[in-house]
C-alpha positions as CSV (number, residue, x, y, z in Angstrom):
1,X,7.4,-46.1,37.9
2,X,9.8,-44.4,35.9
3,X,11.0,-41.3,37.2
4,X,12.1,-38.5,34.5
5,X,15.7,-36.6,35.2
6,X,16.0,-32.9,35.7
7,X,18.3,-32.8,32.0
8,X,15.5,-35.1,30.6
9,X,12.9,-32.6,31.6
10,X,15.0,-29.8,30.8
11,X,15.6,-30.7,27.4
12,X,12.2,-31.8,26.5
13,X,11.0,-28.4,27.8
14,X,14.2,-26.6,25.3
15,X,13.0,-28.6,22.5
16,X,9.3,-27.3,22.7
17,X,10.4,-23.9,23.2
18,X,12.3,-24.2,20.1
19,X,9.8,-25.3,17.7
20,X,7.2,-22.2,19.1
21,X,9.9,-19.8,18.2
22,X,10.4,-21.4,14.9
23,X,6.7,-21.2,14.0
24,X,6.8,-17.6,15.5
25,X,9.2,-16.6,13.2
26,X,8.3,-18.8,9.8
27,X,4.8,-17.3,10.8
28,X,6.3,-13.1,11.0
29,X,8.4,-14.0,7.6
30,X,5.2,-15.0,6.1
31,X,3.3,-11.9,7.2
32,X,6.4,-9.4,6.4
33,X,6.4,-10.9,3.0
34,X,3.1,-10.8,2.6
35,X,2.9,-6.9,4.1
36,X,5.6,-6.1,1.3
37,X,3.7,-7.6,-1.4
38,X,0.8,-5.0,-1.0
39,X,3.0,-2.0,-0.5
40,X,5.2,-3.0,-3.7
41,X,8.3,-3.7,-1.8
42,X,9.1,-7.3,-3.2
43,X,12.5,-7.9,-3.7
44,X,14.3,-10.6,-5.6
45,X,13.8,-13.0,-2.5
46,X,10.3,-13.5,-3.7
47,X,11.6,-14.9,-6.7
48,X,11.5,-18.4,-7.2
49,X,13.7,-20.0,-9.8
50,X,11.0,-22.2,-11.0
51,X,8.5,-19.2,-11.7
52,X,11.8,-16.9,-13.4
53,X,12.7,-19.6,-15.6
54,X,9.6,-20.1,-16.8
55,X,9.5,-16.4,-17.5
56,X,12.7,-16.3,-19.3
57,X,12.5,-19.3,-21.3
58,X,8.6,-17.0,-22.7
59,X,10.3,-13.9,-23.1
60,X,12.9,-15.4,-24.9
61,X,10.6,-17.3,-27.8
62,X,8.4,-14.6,-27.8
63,X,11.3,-12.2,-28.7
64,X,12.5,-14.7,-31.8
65,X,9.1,-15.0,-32.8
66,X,8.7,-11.1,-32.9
67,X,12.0,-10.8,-34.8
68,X,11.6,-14.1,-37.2
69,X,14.8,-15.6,-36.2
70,X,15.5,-18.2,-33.6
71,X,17.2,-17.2,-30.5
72,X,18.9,-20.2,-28.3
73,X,20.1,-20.1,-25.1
74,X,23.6,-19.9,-26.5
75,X,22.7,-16.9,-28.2
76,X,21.7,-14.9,-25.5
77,X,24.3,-16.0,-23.1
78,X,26.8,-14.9,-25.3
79,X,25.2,-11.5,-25.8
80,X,24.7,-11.2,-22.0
81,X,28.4,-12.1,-21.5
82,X,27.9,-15.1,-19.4
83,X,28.3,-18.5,-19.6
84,X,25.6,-20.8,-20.9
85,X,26.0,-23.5,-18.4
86,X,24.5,-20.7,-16.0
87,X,21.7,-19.2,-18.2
88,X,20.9,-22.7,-18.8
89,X,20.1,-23.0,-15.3
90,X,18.2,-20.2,-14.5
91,X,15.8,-21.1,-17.6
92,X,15.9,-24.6,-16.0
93,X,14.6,-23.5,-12.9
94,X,17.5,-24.5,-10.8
95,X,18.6,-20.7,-9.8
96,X,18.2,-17.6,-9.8
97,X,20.8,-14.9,-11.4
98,X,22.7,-12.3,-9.5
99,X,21.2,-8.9,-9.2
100,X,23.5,-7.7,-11.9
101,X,22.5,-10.2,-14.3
102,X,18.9,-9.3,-13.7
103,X,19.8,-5.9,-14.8
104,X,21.7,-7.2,-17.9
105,X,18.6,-9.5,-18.8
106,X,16.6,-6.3,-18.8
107,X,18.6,-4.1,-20.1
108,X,18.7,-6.8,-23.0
109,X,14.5,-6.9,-22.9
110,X,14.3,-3.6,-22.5
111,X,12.2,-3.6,-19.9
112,X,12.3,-2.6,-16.2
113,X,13.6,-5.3,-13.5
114,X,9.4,-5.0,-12.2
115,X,8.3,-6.3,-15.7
116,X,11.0,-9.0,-15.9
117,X,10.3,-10.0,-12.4
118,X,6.9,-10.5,-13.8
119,X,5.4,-8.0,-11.3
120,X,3.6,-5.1,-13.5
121,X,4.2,-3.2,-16.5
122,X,5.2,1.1,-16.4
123,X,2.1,3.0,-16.8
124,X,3.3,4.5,-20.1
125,X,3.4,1.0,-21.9
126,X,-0.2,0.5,-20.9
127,X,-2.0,3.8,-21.6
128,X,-1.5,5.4,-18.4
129,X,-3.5,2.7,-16.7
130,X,-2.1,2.0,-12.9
131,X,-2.4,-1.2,-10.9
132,X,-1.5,-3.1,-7.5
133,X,-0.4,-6.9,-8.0
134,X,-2.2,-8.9,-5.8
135,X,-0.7,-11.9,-6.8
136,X,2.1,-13.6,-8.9
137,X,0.8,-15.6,-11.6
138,X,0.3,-19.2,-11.0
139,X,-0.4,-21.0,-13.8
140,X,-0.3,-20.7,-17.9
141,X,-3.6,-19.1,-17.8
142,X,-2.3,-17.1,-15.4
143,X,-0.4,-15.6,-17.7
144,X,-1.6,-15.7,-20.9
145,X,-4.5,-13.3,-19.2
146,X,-2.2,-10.8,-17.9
147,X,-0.4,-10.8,-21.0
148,X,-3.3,-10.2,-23.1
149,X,-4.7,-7.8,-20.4
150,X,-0.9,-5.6,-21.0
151,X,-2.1,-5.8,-24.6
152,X,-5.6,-4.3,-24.0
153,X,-4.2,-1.5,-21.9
154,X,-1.9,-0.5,-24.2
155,X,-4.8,-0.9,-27.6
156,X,-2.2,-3.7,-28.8
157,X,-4.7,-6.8,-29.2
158,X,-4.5,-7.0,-33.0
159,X,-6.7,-9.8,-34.5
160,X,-7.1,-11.7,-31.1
161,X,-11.0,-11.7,-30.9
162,X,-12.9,-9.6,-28.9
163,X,-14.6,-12.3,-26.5
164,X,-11.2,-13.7,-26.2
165,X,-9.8,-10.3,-24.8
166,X,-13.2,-9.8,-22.8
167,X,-12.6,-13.4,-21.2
168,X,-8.5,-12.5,-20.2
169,X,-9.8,-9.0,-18.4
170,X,-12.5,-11.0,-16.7
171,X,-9.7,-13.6,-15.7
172,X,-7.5,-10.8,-14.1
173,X,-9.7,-8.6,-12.2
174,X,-11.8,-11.4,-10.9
175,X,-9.0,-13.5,-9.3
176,X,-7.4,-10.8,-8.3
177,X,-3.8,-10.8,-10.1
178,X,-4.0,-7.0,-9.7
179,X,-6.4,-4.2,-9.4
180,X,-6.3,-1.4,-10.9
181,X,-6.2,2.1,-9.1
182,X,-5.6,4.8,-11.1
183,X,-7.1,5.7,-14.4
184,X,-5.5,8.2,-16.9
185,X,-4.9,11.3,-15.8
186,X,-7.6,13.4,-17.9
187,X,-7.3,15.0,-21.1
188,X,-8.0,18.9,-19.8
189,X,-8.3,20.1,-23.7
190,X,-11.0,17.9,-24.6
191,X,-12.9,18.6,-21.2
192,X,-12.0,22.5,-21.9
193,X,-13.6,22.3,-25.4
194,X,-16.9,20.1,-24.6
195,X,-17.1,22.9,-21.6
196,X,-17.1,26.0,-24.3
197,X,-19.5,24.0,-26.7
198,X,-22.4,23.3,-24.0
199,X,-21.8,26.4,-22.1
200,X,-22.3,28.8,-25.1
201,X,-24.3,32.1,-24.6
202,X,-23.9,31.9,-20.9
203,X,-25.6,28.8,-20.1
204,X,-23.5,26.1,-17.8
205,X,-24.8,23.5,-19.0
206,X,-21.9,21.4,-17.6
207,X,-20.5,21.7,-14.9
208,X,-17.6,19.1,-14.5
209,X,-16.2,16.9,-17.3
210,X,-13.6,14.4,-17.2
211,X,-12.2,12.7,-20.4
212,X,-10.1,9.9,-19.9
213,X,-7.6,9.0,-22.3
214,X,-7.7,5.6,-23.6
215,X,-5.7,4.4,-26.7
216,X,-7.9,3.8,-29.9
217,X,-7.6,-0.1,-29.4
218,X,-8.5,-0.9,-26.1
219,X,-11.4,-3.0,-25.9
220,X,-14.6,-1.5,-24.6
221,X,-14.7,-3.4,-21.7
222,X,-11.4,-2.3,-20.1
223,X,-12.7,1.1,-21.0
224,X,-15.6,0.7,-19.0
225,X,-13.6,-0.4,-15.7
226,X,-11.0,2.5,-16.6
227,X,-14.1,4.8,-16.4
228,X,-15.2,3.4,-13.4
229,X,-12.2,3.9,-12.0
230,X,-12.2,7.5,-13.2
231,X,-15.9,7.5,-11.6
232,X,-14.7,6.8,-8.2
233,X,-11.4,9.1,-8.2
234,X,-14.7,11.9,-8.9
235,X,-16.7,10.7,-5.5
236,X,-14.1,10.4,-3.4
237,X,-13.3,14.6,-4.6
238,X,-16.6,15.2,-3.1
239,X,-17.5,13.3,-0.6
240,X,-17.2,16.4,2.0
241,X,-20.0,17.1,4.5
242,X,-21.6,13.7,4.6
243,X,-23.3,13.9,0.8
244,X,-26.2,12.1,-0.4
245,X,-25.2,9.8,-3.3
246,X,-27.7,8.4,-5.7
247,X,-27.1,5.2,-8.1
248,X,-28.8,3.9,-11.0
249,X,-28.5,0.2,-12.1
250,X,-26.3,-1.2,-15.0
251,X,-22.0,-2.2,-15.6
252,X,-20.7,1.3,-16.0
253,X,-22.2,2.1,-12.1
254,X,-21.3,-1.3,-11.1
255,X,-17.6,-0.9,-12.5
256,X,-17.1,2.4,-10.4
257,X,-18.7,0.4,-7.3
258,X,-16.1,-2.8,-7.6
259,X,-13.2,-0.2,-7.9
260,X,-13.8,1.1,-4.7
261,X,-12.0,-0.7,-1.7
262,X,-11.2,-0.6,2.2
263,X,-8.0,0.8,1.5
264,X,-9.5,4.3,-0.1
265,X,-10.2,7.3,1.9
266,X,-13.9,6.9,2.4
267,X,-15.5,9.7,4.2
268,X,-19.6,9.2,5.5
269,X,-22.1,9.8,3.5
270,X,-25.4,8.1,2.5
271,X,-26.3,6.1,-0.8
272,X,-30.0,6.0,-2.2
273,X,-31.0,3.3,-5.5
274,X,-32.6,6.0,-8.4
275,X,-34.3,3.3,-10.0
276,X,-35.4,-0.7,-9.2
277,X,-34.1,-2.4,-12.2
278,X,-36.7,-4.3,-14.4
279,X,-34.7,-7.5,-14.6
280,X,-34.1,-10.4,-12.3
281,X,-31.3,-11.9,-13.9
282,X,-28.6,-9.5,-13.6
283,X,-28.6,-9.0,-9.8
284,X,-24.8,-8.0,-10.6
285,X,-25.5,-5.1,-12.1
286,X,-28.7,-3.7,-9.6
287,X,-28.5,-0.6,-7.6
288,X,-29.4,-2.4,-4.4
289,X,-26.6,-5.0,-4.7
290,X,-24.5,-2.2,-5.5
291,X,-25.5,-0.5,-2.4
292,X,-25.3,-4.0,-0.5
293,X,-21.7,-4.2,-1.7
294,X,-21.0,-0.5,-0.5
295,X,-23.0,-1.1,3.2
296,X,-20.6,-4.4,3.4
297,X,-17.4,-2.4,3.0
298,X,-17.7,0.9,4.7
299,X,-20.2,0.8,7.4
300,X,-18.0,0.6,10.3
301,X,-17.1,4.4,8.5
302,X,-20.5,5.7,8.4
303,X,-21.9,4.8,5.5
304,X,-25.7,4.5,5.2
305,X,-27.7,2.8,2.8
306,X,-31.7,2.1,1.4
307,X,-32.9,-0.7,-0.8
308,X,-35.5,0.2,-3.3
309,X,-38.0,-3.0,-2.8
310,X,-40.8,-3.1,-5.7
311,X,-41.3,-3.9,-9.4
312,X,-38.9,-2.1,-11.8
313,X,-41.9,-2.0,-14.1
314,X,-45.6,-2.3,-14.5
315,X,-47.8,-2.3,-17.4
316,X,-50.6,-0.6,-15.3
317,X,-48.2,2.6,-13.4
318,X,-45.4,2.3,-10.8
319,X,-48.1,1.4,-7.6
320,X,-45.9,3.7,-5.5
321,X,-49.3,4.8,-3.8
322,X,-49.6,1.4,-2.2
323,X,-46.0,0.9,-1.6
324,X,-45.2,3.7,0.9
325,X,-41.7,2.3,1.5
326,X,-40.2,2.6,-2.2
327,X,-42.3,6.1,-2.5
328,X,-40.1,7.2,1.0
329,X,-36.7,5.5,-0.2
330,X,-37.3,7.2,-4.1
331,X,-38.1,10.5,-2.4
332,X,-34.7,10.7,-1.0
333,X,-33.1,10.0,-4.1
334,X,-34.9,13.0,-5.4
335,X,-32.6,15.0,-2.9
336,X,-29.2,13.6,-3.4
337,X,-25.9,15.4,-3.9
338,X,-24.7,13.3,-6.4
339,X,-26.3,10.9,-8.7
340,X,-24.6,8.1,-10.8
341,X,-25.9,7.1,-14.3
342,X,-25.2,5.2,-17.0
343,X,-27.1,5.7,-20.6
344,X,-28.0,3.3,-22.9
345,X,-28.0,3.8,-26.5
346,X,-30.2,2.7,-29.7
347,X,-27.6,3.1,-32.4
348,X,-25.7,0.4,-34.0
349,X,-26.5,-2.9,-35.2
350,X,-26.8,-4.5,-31.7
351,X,-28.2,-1.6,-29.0
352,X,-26.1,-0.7,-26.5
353,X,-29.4,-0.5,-24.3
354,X,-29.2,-1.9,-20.7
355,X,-30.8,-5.5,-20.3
356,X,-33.6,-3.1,-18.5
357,X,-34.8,-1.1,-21.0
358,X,-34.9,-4.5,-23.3
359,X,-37.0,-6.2,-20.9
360,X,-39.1,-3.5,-20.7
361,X,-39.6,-3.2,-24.8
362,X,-40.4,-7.3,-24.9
363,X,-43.4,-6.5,-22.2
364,X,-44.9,-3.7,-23.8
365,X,-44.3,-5.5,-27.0
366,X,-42.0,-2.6,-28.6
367,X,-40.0,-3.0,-31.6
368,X,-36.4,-1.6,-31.5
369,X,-36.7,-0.4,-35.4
370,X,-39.8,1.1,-34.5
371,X,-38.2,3.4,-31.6
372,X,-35.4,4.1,-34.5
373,X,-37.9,5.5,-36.7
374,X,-40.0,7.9,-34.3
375,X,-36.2,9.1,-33.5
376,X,-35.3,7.7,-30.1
377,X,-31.4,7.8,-29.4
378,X,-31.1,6.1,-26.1
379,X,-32.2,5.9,-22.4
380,X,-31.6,7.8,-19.1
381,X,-32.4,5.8,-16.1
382,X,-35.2,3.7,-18.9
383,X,-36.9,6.8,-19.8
384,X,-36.7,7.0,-23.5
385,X,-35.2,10.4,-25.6
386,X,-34.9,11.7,-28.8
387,X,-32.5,13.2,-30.1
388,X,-33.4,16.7,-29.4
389,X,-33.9,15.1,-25.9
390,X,-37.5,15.4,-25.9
391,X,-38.8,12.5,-23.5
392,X,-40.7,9.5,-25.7
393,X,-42.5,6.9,-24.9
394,X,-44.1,8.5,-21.8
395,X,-46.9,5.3,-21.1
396,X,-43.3,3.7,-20.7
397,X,-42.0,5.4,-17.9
398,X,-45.6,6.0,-16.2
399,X,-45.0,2.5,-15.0
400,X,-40.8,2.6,-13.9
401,X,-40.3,2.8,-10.4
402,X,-37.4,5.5,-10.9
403,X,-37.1,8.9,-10.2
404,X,-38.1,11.1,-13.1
405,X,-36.4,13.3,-15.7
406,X,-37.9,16.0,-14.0
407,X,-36.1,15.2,-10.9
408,X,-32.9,14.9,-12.7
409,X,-33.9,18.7,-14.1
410,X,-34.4,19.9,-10.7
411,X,-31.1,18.2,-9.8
412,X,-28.9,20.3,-11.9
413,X,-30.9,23.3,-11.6
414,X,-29.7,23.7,-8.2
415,X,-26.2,23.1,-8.7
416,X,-26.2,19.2,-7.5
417,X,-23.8,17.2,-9.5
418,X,-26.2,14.2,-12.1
419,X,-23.1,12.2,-13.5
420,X,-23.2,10.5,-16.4
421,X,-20.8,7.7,-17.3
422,X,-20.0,6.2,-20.9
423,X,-17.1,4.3,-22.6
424,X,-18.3,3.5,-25.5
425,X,-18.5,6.2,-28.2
426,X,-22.2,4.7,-29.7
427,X,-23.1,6.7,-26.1
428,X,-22.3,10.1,-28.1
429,X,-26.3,10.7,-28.8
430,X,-28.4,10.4,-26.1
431,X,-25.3,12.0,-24.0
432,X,-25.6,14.8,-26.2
433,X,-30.1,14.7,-26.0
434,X,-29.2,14.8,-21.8
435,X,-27.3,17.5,-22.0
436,X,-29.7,19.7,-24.3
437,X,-32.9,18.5,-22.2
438,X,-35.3,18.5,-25.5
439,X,-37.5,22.1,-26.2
440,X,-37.0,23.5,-22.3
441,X,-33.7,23.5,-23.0
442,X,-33.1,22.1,-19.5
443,X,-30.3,19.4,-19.3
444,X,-30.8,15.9,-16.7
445,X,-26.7,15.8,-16.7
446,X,-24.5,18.0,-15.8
447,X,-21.1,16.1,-15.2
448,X,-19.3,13.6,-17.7
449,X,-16.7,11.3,-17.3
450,X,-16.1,9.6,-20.4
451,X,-13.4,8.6,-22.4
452,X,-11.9,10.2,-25.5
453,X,-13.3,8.2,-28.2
454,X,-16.8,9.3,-26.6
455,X,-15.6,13.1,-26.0
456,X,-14.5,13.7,-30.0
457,X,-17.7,12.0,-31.1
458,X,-20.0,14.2,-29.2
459,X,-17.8,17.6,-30.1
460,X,-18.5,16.6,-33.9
461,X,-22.3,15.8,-33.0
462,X,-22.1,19.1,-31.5
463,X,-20.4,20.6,-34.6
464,X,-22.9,18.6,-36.9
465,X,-26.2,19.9,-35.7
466,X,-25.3,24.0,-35.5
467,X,-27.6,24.5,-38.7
468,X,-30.3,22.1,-37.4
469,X,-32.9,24.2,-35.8
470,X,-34.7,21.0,-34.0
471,X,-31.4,19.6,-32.5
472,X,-28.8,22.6,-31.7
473,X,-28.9,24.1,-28.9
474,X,-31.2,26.7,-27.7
């Protein structure tokens, strides 16, 4: 038998030691760099030379294309004062520059060393939208969505169609190359002057309003996660004394839902579906996925939940006296603090109504032109109003499993907050029939977060109607 010296041993033992302490610290590097990625403290270390050269080598074409002329290597070396041998190998991936030549390159860009770097752009370029990278950019799709997502903050998407645009957002927020956190700060003026049209002869009609900004180009579905966005900075205002919050189905809730994350300052309280959606396949967009989704990230911190489980709609009336589960769950909602609604609309040449409403229409066998002509400008929670913001179409909403317009009346009437949010300025109308609450003259809504666009459409509907006796206010 062979018999193992004392070095032998020794040095076997040394030589295992050494390669634990190796993967200790490759494994701390790792989760200090990783640590500093998602508190915004990368530093050029984190650059690789394949991913800056990649970057340069765009930013350069894309400045000749912008400026019609051709601009080589050569070129910009020269204007950088360096030598092209070593811009040549930064573009070529084989290093990376010196701090100081970072600052030349984007002083030359005009850009900050963050947006060079390829990390984010300021938050004046891109409307006053703020974000966290999650990720660098890892492929040419990559970053053809992030650069057409800059675009889209800032209103700068030109000709590039719609779906395309729609797509690149998509791209971003759903594999995670940033989230955004902030939303424009809000326009007090325009909130001010909505306030002093609605709360006219010593009615408060409205008792919060918060316009967000958004530049005249942004596409409506960036607006719609801005807003939601804007939604949540709202809750997270109010979530003192353990609140009761209410949801209502459809993208603008959803948007405000998705932009809420472990990281925020989430206080208890307890969430309640307003309405079971009529439609089975957008389970996306539902109240109780949406509550699901809230239950999944903030339990451990005391947040409680129901699931409304019954039809959204019946042709013969809700059935709430057989289902004594959804009656208990949608008598809570009645009492909520808060309640979180989107509104569909009826104007323009494709409705902006939720998929719910729709589905609804096709069972009853309802017309869309025919709703247009006895007047109908939208939908709160599927009940149907016109534009003074009489409720329509009351055979309809016999048969919803949602709590009612009344409800929402009571609601404001004692000082809770009903919340509407809209991003799209087709929303103006049956904002504006909420808010006047048809011949009572008792709104459903008393708080708006919108954006701009929507906020100067509804101040000249306001203006508008002053000399119609049916629609102004009482």
């Amino acid at each position: 038998m062979k018999i193992v010296g004392e070095s032998t041993a020794n040095s076997g033992f040394l030589y295992i030691i050494n390669q634990i302490v190796k993967c200790v610290v490759k494994t701390v590097l790792a989760d200090n760099k990783i640590a500093s990625w998602y508190k915004g403290e990368d530093t050029v270390d984190d650059l690789t030379p394949a991913y800056l050269g990649a970057r340069l080598a765009r930013m350069r074409l894309q400045l000749g294309q912008s400026r019609r002329e051709e601009i080589t290597q050569r070129r910009l070396a020269h204007a950088l004062d360096i030598k092209p041998q070593a811009y040549n190998s930064w573009e070529q991936g084989k290093a990376l520059p010196r701090l100081d030549h970072l600052w030349r390159l984007a002083r030359y860009y005009r850009v900050s060393l963050d947006r060079l770097c390829g990390y984010e752009r300021d938050a004046e370029a891109t409307g006053g939208i703020e974000w966290t990278s999650l990720r660098r950019p890892e492929s040419e799709e990559d970053e053809q969505a992030l650069e057409l997502f800059y675009q889209a903050a800032a209103g700068t998407v030109g000709d590039v169609p719609e779906s395309k645009v729609a797509v690149a957002i998509r791209h971003v927020i759903y594999s995670q190359l940033l989230r955004m956190t902030r939303a424009p700060r809000p326009d007090e003026a325009l909130g001010e002057a909505l306030k002093k049209c609605f709360n006219a002869g010593g009615k408060k009609r409205l008792k919060d309003v918060w316009v967000v900004p958004c530049a005249a180009g942004v596409p409506d579905q960036l607006r719609a996660l801005v807003i939601g966005v804007a939604a949540k900075e709202y809750l997270l205002h109010h979530l003192d004394g353990n609140p009761a919050i209410g949801l209502a189905p459809g993208y603008a809730v959803s948007c405000m839902v998705r932009a809420m994350y472990r990281e925020d300052p989430i206080k208890p309280f307890s969430v309640y579906p307003l309405v079971a959606f009529p439609v089975v396949d957008r389970p996306d967009i539902d109240a109780n996925t949406l509550i699901g989704e809230l239950l999944y990230k903030y339990a451990d911190r005391g947040v409680r939940g129901l699931m409304l489980q019954c039809p959204g709609f019946t042709l013969n009336g809700n059935g709430l006296e057989h289902n004594p589960s959804a009656r208990e769950v949608l008598t809570r909602a009645t009492c909520v603090d808060m309640a979180f609604i989107g509104i569909g609309s009826i104007e323009g040449p494709v409705p902006y109504f939720d998929r719910g409403i729709m589905n609804i229409l096709d069972m009853t066998g309802t017309s869309v032109e025919s709703l247009k002509e006895r007047g109908i400008v939208g939908d709160l929670c599927f009940h149907l109003l016109d534009a003074a913001g009489n409720p329509q179409e009351k055979r309809l909403s016999a048969g919803l499993n949602a709590v009612s317009l009344e409800t929402l009346q009571h609601l404001v009437s004692i000082g809770r907050q009903v919340v509407v949010l809209a991003s799209n300025p087709l929303k103006a109308a049956p904002i504006y029939s909420a808010i006047r609450g048809g011949a009572s003259g008792r709104g459903y809504v008393n708080v708006l977060i919108i954006t701009s666009q929507v906020a100067e459409r509804l101040l000249a509907l306001v203006e508008s109607v002053q000399h119609d006796v049916a629609l102004r206010l009482p």
